[in-house]
N, C-alpha and C positions, 0 to 999 in steps of 0.2 A: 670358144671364148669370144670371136667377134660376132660372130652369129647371134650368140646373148647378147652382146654391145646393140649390135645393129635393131634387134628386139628394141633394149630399153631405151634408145633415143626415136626409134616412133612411139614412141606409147607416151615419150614426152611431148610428140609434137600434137599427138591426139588428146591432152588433155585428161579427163576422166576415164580412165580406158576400161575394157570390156571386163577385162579381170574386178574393176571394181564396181562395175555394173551389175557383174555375175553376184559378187558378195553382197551385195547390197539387198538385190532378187532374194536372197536365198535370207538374210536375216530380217527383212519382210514378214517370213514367213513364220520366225517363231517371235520375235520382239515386238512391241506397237510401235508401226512406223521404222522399224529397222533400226533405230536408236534407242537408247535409254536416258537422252535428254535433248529434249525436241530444238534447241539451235545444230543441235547434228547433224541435224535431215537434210541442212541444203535448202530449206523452204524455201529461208527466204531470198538464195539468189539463185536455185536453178540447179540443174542439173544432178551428177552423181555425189555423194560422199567421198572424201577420202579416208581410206581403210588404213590402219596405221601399223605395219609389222614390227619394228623397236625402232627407238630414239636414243639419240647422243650428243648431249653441248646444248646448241642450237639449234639442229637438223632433226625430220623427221622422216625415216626409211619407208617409205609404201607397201604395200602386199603386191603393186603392179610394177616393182623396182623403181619408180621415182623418188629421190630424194629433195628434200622442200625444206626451206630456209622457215623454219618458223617464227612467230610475231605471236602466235597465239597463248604459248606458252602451259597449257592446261590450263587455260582461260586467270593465266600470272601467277598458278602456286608456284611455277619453277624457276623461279628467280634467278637461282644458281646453273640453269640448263637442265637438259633431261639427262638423268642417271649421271648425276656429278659420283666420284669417285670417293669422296668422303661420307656422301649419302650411303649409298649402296654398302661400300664394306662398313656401315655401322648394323645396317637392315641386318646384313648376309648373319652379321655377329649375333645380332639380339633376336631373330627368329629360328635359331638352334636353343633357344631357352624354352620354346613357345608361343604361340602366337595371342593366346587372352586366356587372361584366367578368371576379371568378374571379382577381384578380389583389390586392396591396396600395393604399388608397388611405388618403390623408392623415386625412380623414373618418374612418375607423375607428379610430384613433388619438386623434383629437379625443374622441369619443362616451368611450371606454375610460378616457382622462382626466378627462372628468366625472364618469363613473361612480366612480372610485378616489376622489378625490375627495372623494362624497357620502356614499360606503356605508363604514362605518368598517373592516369586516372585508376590502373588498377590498384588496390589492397589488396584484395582476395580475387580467386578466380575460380571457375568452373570446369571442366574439360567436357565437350561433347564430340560428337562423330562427323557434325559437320556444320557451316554454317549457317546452312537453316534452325539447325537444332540450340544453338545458340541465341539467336534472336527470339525465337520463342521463349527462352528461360530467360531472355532478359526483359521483356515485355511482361512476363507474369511474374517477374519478382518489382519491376517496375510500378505494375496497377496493387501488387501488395503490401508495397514498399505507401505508397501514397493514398490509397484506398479510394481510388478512382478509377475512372472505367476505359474513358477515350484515350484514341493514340492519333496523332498527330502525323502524317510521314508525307511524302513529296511524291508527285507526279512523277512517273517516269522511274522510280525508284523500287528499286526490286531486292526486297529480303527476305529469299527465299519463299517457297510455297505454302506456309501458312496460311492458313485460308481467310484469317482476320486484315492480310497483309494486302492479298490478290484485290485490289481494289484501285480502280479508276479516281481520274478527278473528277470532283463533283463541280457545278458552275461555279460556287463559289463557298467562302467560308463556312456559311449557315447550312450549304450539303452535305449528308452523312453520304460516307462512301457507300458504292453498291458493287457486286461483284465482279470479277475481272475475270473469273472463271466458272463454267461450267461447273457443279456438285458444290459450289458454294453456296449455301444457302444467304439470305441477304439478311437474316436476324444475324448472322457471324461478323458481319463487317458493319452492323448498325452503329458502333463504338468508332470509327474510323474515318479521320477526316483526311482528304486527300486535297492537297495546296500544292501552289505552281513554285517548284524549285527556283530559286534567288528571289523569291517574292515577301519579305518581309512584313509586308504593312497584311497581305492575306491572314500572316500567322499571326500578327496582331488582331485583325478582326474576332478569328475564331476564337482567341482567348477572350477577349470581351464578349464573346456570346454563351461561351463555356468556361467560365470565370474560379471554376469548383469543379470542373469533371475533367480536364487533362490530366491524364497521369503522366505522360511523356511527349518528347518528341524524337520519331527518328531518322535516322538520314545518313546518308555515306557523305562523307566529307568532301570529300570529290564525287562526284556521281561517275558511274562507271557502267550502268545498266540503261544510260539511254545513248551512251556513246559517252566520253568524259568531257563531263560539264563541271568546270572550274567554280567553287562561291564567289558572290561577287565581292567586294570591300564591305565588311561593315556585315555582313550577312548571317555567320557563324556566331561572330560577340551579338550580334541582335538576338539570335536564337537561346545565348546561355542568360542575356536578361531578363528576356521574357521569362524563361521558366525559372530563376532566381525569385522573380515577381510574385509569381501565382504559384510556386512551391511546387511546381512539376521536373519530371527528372529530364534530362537531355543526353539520349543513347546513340552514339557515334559506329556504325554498322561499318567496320574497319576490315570486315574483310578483306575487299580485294587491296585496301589500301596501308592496312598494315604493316611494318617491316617493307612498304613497297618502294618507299621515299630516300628512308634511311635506316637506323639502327630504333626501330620504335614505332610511330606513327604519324599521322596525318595531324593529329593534333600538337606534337611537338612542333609540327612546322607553320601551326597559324597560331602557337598558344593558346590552344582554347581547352579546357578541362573540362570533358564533360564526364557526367555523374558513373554512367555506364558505356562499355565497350566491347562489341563483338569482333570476334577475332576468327579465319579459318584460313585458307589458301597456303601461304608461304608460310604459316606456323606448323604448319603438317608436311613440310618438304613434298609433297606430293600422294601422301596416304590422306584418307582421311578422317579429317582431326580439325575439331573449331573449339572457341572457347569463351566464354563469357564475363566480364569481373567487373569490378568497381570499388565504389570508396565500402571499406569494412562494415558500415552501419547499416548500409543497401544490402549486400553481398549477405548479411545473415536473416535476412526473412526467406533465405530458401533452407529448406528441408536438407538436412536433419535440425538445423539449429528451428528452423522456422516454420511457414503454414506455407508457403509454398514450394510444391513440389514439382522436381526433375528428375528425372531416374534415365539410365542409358546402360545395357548390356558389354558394348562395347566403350563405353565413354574411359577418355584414358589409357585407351588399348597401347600397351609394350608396344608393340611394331611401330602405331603411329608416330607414340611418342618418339620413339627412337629416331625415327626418321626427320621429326622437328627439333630436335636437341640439336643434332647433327647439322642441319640447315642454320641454326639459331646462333650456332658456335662461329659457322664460315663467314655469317652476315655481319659477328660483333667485331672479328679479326676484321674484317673490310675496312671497317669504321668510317671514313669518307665513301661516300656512293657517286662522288664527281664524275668516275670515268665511264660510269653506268648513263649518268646524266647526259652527258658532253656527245657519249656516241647518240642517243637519243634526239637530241636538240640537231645534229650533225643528219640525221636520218628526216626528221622533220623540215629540216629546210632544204633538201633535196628534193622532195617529194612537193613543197609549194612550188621551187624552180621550177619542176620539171610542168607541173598542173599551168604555172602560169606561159611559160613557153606553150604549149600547147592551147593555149585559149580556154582552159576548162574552168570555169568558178570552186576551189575548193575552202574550206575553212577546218585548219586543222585547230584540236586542241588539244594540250598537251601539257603536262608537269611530271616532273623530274623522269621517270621509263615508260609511264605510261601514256598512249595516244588516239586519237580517232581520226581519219579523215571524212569531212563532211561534205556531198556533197551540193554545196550551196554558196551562193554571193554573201549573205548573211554573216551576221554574228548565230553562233548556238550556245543560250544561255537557259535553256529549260527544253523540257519534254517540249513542249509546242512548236518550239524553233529547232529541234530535232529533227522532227516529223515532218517541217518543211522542205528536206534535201531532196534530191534527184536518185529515189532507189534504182533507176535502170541504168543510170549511171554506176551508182554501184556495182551492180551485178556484175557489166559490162566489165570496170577495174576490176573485179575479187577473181573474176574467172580470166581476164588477159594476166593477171598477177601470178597464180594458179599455173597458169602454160610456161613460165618463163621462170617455177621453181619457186616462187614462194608463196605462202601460207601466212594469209592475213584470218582473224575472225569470222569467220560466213555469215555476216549481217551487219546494216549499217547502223544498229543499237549498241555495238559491243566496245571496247574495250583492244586495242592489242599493245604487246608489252614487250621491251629491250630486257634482255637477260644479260645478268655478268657473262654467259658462254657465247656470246654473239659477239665477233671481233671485227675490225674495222674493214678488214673483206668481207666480211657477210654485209654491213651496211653500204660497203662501193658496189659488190652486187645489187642489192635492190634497189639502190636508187637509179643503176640502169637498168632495170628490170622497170622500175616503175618508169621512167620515159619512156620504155619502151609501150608499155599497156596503155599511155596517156596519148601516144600516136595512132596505135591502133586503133584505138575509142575512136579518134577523131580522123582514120582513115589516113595518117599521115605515114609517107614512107619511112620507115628504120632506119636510123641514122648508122 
């Protein structure tokens, strides 16, 4: 027994230890890149993955016995923590039924209900597998729905791998997007204009120049794919006039933001309705599960009532659902997300103390669980002022973070997230955890 002890406090003092070095080597070998989703890999700050043997609350158990305070959250579906206990014994109950049958069940109905429900924009809704799959059926019921071709979406904004989606900014308004990936052909993204997120008078251009071909415009409400960038004033109601104007639809890409705020969405909390709304993460308690809806006169130009078509094997899968019922039920008993908030805001201002005590320039942003640290002198209100931060700085933070037990995002694009199962010692931890990585950065002795 201390023998094992003695093991697992070097293996913390070493950081990515050899056991997940070995693992790593070894699914190299059959997977591309040893991951199945390439922020996995550690690109972008270095070093080994961590390999994840089970999770509980707040906490993620290792394969090399380190346990890590996590922030990452399955990139925020777990709102509730990993393996909440009402989650699980609903799963445990609903896959001794079956796991898919490809047919109607009551269950998806239920889920659709809640959803309609919560999300003010929805009538009708969709159920797909996940949230790429989502934003594709709402963009093609979008250009059906208004019989038009372009899609409008923001710099720095990422939904999902569609390949009409994968698309850079262009210089400016009059630029059709070109591709963002490899195997995309650039006749796929000729429809796609890509504009600098909070830049209003951009989205007015292009509408003056495309005055008849927007079919839509999309966007996360909070951006969350370039690190969370806040709308500025005025930004969102500018977005639902314009397309009030020129009779385009305006689709709010709510994944990660979803159920993330409070009991609903990101548009209950600026007021803004927009036409359509994608939904995955914390609606799927951690299976996977995303969804699509809007106002009812939109929602029926998809198939079967209409000419466009979605179709999914697994869409509405029993397990999933089950598992976002379950999620959906805990989050409506919550009903205030205050203390969600309050440790968040408590976490965030620990982590300026400690950045400015140690001389480092950071700019955190942040609303209601969700946060980024940047770092940079700056304000970050777009992809471009992103892009501006100190990535070795980064690195430096994610991996002294890393040694010292917690588990931030592996990359200074992402997103990480306060959970209900994260309690006000897990946030007194990190915030001495993080002075402690903001001295090291800066070669200062341990207090």
């Amino acid at each position: 027994m201390a023998q094992n002890k003695v093991k697992r406090q070097a293996r913390k003092k070493t950081g990515a230890s050899q056991d997940h070095a070995r693992l790593f080597e070894t699914a190299q070998r059959y997977l591309v890149g040893g991951v199945n989703s390439p922020v996995r890999s550690f690109r972008s700050v270095g070093g080994v993955p961590v390999f994840v043997k089970k999770a509980k609350s707040a906490r993620i158990h290792a394969e090399d016995g380190r346990t890590l305070i996590d922030y990452c959250m399955s990139w925020g579906a777990l709102i509730l923590g990993h393996a909440h206990p009402q989650v699980i014994a609903a799963l445990a109950k609903a896959i001794k039924n079956g796991t898919s049958y490809g047919m109607p069940t009551q269950l998806e109905t239920e889920l659709a209900k809640m959803l309609v429900e919560a999300v003010p924009s929805m009538e009708q809704v969709r159920l797909t597998s996940s949230g790429t799959e989502a934003v594709m059926g709402a963009v093609r019921v979008a250009r059906a729905y208004t019989g038009k071709s372009k899609i409008v979406k923001f710099e720095g904004g990422y939904h999902g791998h569609a390949d009409h989606l994968l698309v850079k900014a262009g210089s400016g308004a009059s630029t059709l997007g070109t591709p963002d990936s490899a195997g995309v052909p650039s006749d796929f993204t000729h429809h796609t204009l890509s504009l600098p997120y909070n830049d209003l008078m951009k989205v007015e251009e292009a509408f003056r120049q495309y005055p008849r071909d927007i079919a839509a415009i999309i966007l996360e409400p909070v951006a969350g794919n370039m690190g969370v960038v806040i709308p500025s004033k005025g930004f969102l109601q500018g977005l639902r006039k314009l397309c009030d104007r020129y009779q385009s639809l305006l689709i709010f890409d709510e994944v990660m933001t979803g159920f993330r705020f409070h009991y609903g969405g990101a548009q209950k909390l600026f007021k803004i309705l927009p036409d359509m709304t994608c939904l995955g993460k914390i609606i799927g308690g951690g299976m996977p599960l995303g969804a699509f809806g809007g106002r009812a006169a939109v929602m029926k130009m998809l198939a079967p009532l209409g000419p466009a078509y979605q179709a999914g094997t697994l869409s509405g899968n029993p397990v999933a659902v089950t598992a976002g019922i379950a999620t959906l039920e805990r989050l409506k008993r919550f009903g205030s997300y205050r203390s969600l908030m309050a440790r968040t805001k408590r976490l965030c201002a620990g982590i300026r103390e400690a950045a400015h005590a140690s001389g480092i320039h950071v700019q955190i942003n942040a609303i209601g669980s969700m946060f980024t640290v940047f770092f940079t002198g700056r304000s970050v209100i777009d992809y471009e002022t992103a892009k501006r931060q100190d990535g070795t700085l980064f690195r430096k933070f994610f991996h002294a973070l890393l040694a010292k037990g917690i588990y931030f995002a592996p990359s200074p694009f992402e997103a990480n997230f306060v959970s209900f199962a994260h309690t006000e010692k897990d946030i007194t931890q990190t915030i001495k955890a993080v002075r402690g990585a903001f001295q090291k950065i800066q070669g200062m002795p341990a207090a």
